[in-house]
N, C-alpha and C positions, 0 to 999 in steps of 0.2 A: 661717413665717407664710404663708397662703394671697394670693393675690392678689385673689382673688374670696373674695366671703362670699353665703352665703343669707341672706336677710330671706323673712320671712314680714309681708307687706303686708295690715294689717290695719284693718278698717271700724271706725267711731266704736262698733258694738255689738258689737266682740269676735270679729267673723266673720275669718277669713283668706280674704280674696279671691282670692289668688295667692302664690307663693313665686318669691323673684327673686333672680338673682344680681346680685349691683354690688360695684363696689371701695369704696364707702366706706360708711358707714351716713348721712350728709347726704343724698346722689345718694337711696339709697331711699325717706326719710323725706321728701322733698320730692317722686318721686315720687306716694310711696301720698297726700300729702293733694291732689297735682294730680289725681291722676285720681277718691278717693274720699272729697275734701271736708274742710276745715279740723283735722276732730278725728282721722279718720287715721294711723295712724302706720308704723312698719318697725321688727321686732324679728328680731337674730341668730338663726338654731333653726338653724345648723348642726351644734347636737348635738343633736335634736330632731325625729324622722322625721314631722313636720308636713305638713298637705295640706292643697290648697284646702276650703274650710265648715269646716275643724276649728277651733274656738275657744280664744281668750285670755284667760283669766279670770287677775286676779289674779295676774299675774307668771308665767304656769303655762300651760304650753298643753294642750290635751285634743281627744281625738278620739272622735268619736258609737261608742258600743257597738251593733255590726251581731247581727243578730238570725241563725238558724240559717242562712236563704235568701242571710245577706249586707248583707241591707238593714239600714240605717242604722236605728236604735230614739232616743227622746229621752233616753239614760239617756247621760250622758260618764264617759270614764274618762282622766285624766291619761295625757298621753305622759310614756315614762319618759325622763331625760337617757342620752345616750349617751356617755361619758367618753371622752377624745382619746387617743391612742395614748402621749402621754409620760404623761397621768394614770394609764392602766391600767400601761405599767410601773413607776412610781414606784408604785404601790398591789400591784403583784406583788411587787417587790423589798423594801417594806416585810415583807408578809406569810412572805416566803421567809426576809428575816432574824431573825425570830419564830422560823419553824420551824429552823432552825440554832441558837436559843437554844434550846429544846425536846431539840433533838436532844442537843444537848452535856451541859443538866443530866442526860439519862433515860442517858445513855452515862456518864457522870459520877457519877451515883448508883447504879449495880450493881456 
């Protein structure tokens, strides 16, 4: 378990003003409404490659779709989750003992 967590410290309208690190999610959440007012709050996105203006909608964060130059367009599209390194091997090892069940029947049935 990390010692430090990312909060992504977010305006009463969904905006992410900053991403911070802190040891607990109280410390962040009393942060973000000290500096950007009562409705405020701090959500975990350390599996969630979130940046300052990208938004919170709805349990879900999203980041503005950049047009060819770069530039930021008003059209958003969901960041996607990043899954922690024991989820991705428990979701490997799942998958791998599929294919050993595969392997056995197709070795099994010739």
């Amino acid at each position: 378990m990390p010692v430090h967590q990312n909060y992504a410290i977010i305006d009463e309208e969904g905006t992410i003003q900053n991403v911070m690190r802190c040891d607990n999610y109280e410390d962040a959440n009393q942060i973000a409404r000290a500096v950007f007012g009562n409705n405020a709050f701090a959500v975990d996105c350390c599996q969630y490659p979130c940046s300052q203006y990208d938004k919170y909608i709805d349990n879900k964060f999203y980041t503005y779709v950049k047009d060819s130059e770069g530039n930021p367009t008003d059209e958003l599209k969901e960041i996607e989750y990043i899954p922690t390194q024991e989820q991705q091997v428990k979701s490997l090892t799942n998958e791998n003992n599929k294919l050993i069940l595969l392997m056995a029947d197709m070795i099994g049935n010739t």
